[in-house]
Each structure stands twice: as C-alpha cells, then as structure tokens.
BANULUM-126839 format. One line per field, with one value per residue (C-alpha): residue in three letters; x, y, z; residue number from 1. Coordinates in steps of 0.02 Angstrom, whole numbers. Last residue first. Layout:
N
residuo	ALA | ...
c1	X | ...
c2	Y | ...
c3	Z | ...
num	NUM | ...
***
This chain:
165
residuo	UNK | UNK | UNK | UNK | UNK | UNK | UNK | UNK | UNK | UNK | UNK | UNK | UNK | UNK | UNK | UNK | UNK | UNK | UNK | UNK | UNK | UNK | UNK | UNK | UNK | UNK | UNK | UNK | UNK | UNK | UNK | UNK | UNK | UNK | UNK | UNK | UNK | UNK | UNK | UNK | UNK | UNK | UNK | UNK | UNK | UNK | UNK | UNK | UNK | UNK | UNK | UNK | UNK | UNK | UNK | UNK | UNK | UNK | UNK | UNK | UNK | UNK | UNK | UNK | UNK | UNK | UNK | UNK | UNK | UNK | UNK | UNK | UNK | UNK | UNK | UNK | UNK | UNK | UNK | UNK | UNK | UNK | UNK | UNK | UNK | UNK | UNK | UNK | UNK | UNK | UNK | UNK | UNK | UNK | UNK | UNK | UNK | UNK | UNK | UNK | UNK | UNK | UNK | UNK | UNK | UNK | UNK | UNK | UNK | UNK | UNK | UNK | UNK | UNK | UNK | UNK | UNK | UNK | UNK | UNK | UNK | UNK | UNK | UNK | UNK | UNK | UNK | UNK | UNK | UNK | UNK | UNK | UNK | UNK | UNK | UNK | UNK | UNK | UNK | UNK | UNK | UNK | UNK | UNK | UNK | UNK | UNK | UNK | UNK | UNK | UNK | UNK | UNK | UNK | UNK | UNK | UNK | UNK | UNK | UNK | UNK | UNK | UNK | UNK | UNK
c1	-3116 | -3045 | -3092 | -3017 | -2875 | -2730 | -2733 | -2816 | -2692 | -2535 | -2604 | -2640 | -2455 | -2377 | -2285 | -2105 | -2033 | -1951 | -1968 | -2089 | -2072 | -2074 | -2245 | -2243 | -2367 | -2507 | -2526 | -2430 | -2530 | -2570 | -2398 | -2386 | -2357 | -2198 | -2205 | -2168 | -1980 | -1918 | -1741 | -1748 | -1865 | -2062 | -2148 | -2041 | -1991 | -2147 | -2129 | -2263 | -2174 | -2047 | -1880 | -1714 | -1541 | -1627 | -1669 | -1503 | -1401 | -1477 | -1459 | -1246 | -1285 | -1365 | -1235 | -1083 | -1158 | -1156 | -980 | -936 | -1021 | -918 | -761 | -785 | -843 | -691 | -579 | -667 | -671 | -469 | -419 | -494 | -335 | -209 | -88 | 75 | 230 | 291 | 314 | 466 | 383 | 332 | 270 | 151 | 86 | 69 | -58 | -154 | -177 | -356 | -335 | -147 | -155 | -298 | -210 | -59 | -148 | -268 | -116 | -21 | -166 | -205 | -27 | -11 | -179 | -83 | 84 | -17 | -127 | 1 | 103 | -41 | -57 | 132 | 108 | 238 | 396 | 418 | 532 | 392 | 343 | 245 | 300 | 235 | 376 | 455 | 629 | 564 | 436 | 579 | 500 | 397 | 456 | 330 | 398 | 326 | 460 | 592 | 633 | 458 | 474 | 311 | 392 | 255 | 298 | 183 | 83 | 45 | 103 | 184 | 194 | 354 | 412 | 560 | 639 | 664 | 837
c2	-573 | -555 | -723 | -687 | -831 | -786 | -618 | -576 | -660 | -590 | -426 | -445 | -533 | -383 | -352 | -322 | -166 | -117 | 65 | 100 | 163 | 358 | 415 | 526 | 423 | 393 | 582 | 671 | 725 | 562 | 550 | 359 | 323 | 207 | 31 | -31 | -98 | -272 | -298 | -316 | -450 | -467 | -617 | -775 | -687 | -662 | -857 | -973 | -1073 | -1093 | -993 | -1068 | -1083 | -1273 | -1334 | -1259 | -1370 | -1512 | -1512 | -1489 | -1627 | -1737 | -1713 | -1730 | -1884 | -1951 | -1902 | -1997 | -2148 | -2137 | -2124 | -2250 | -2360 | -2307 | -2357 | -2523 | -2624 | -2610 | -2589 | -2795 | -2822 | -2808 | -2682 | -2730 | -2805 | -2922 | -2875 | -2981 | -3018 | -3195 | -3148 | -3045 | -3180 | -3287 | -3166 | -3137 | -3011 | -2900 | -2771 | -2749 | -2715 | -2618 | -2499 | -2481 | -2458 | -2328 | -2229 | -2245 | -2170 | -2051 | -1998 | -1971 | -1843 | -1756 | -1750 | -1650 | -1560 | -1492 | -1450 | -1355 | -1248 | -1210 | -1135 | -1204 | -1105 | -939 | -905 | -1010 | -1151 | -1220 | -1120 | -919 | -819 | -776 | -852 | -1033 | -1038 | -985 | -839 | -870 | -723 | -639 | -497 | -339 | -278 | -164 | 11 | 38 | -29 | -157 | -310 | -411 | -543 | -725 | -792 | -713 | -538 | -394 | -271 | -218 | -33 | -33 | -179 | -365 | -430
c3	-2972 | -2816 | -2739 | -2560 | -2534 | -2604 | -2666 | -2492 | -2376 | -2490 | -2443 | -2250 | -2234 | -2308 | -2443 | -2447 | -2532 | -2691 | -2724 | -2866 | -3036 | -3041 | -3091 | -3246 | -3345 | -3218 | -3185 | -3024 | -2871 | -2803 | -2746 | -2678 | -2509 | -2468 | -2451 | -2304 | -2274 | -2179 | -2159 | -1965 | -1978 | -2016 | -2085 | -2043 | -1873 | -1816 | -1746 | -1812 | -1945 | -1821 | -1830 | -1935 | -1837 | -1746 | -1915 | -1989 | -1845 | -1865 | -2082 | -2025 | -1881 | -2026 | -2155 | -2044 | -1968 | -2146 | -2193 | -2028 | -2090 | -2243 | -2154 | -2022 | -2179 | -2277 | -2124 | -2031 | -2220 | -2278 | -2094 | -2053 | -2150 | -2029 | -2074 | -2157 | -2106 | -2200 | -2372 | -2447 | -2615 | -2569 | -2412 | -2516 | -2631 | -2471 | -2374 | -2527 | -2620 | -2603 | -2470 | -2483 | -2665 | -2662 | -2569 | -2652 | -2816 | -2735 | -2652 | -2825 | -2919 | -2780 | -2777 | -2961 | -2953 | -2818 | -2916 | -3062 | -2969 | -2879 | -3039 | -3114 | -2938 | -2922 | -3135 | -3245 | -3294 | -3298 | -3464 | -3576 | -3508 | -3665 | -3790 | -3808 | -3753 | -3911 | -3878 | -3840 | -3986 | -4123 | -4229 | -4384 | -4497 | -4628 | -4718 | -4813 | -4946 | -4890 | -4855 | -4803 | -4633 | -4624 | -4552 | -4487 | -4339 | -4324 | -4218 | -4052 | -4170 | -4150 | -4290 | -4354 | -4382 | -4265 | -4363 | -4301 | -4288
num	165 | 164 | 163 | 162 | 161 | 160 | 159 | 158 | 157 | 156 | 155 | 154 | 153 | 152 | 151 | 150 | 149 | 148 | 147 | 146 | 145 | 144 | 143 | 142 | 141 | 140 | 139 | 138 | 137 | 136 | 135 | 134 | 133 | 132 | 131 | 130 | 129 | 128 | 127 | 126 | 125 | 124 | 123 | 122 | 121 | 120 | 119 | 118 | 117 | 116 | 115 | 114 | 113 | 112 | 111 | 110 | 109 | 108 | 107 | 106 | 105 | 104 | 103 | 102 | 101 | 100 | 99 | 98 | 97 | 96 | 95 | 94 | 93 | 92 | 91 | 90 | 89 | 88 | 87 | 86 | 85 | 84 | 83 | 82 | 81 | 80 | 79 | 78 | 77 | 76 | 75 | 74 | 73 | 72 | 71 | 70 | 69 | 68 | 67 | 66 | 65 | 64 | 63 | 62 | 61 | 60 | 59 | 58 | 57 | 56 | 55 | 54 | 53 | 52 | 51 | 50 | 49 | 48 | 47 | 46 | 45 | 44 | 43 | 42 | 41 | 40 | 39 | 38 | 37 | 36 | 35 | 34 | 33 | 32 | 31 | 30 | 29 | 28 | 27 | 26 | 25 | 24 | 23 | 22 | 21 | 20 | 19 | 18 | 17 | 16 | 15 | 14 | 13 | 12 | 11 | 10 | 9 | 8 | 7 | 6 | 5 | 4 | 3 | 2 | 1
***
C-alpha cells in the first residue's frame, strides 16, 4: 500500500522510493484518521454542549408555551395539568432577585475582608520589604539594578505633596 520511503502528510502521501516516479495519492478520509470522528469519536464535552444547548431551546419553547397560551388552546391539546401560571412571573423574579442579593452580600463581605483607610494594614503587611542600602563603593555604571521594594509612606508623602522642583 504505501512504500517505506513515503512522506506523511495531513493532506496528501508522497511516494519518494526511487524505483518509481514521485506519486501523489489522496487517501480515503475515514482510513487516514483525519474525517470528522475519526476512530475516537466525538469529544464528551462537544456532545454536552450539544444536547445542553437543545435542552434550553426545548426548555424555553416549553416554557413560553405554558406562560403565554391560553387556558382553552391547551385543553384542546389534552394538557391538563400544568402549573399555575402565577410560576411564570414568581420564578425568574425569585431568581433574579436572588442573583442580586448574591451580588450585594458577595460586595458585603469584601467591605467587611478589606481594612479601613486608617488601619496600618493598608501601608505595611507581612509582604512588605525596605529597600536595601546601596554600595557606594562601586561607580554609577557597574551598579546592579535594584531589588524591588515598596516605598514608604514618608517618600510617596514628599513626591506628592512637597514641591520638589
């Protein structure tokens, strides 16, 4: 079938044994490995999405049905028994409401996580590093670059508010 000289290819397979001519074959998609499913088969996750996107199509279908025919149109059909209608309003605004409360507790509870503006705890915390001396001995050129550190509150006072000019 193919020779042991021939170069793989995504697209196509060269024949370059020198007993012959160079060749082009176009091999059959399902015995190559590169069709659509190939010898594995779909991926689980492609196939979820799939049959979930279906079910939100039929689940949104179904429920707009029952929120929006009438009573008669569905006895007519032979659906009885069905949930009273005030459901169609109380459940997306109990859902959206609890979204909401979500929101604000989840906002709360970094409010309450985060120290005042006046705590020591906005300046200093247990990450905090000086800067380290600088060797005066060496010339401008051959310092190292410096370390990263934070700068203090002293500092950033004085760029900020002394007129350094």
């Amino acid at each position: 079938m193919e020779s042991p000289h021939s170069v793989n290819s995504p697209r196509r397979i060269l024949s370059l044994s020198k007993q012959r001519r160079a060749t082009v074959s176009f091999p059959d998609d399902r015995t190559s490995g590169f069709g659509l499913s190939g010898e594995h088969g779909p991926k689980p996750s492609e196939v979820y999405g799939f049959v979930g996107s279906i079910t939100v199509v039929v689940a949104s279908v179904v429920f707009f049905v029952w929120a929006y025919v009438p009573d008669s149109w569905l006895h007519s059909i032979g659906v009885f028994y069905y949930p009273s209608r005030y459901w169609a309003l109380a459940v997306p605004t109990y859902v959206m409401v609890t979204i909401v409360l979500m929101l604000g507790f989840y906002v709360g509870l970094n409010f309450m996580s985060t120290p005042g503006p006046a705590s020591i705890n906005t300046i200093y915390d247990e990450f905090s590093r000086d800067p380290l001396s600088p060797d005066s001995s060496l010339e401008e050129d051959d310092k190292p670059i410096e370390s990263i550190y934070d700068i203090g509150i002293d500092q950033i006072n004085d760029i900020m508010f002394n007129d350094v000019s």
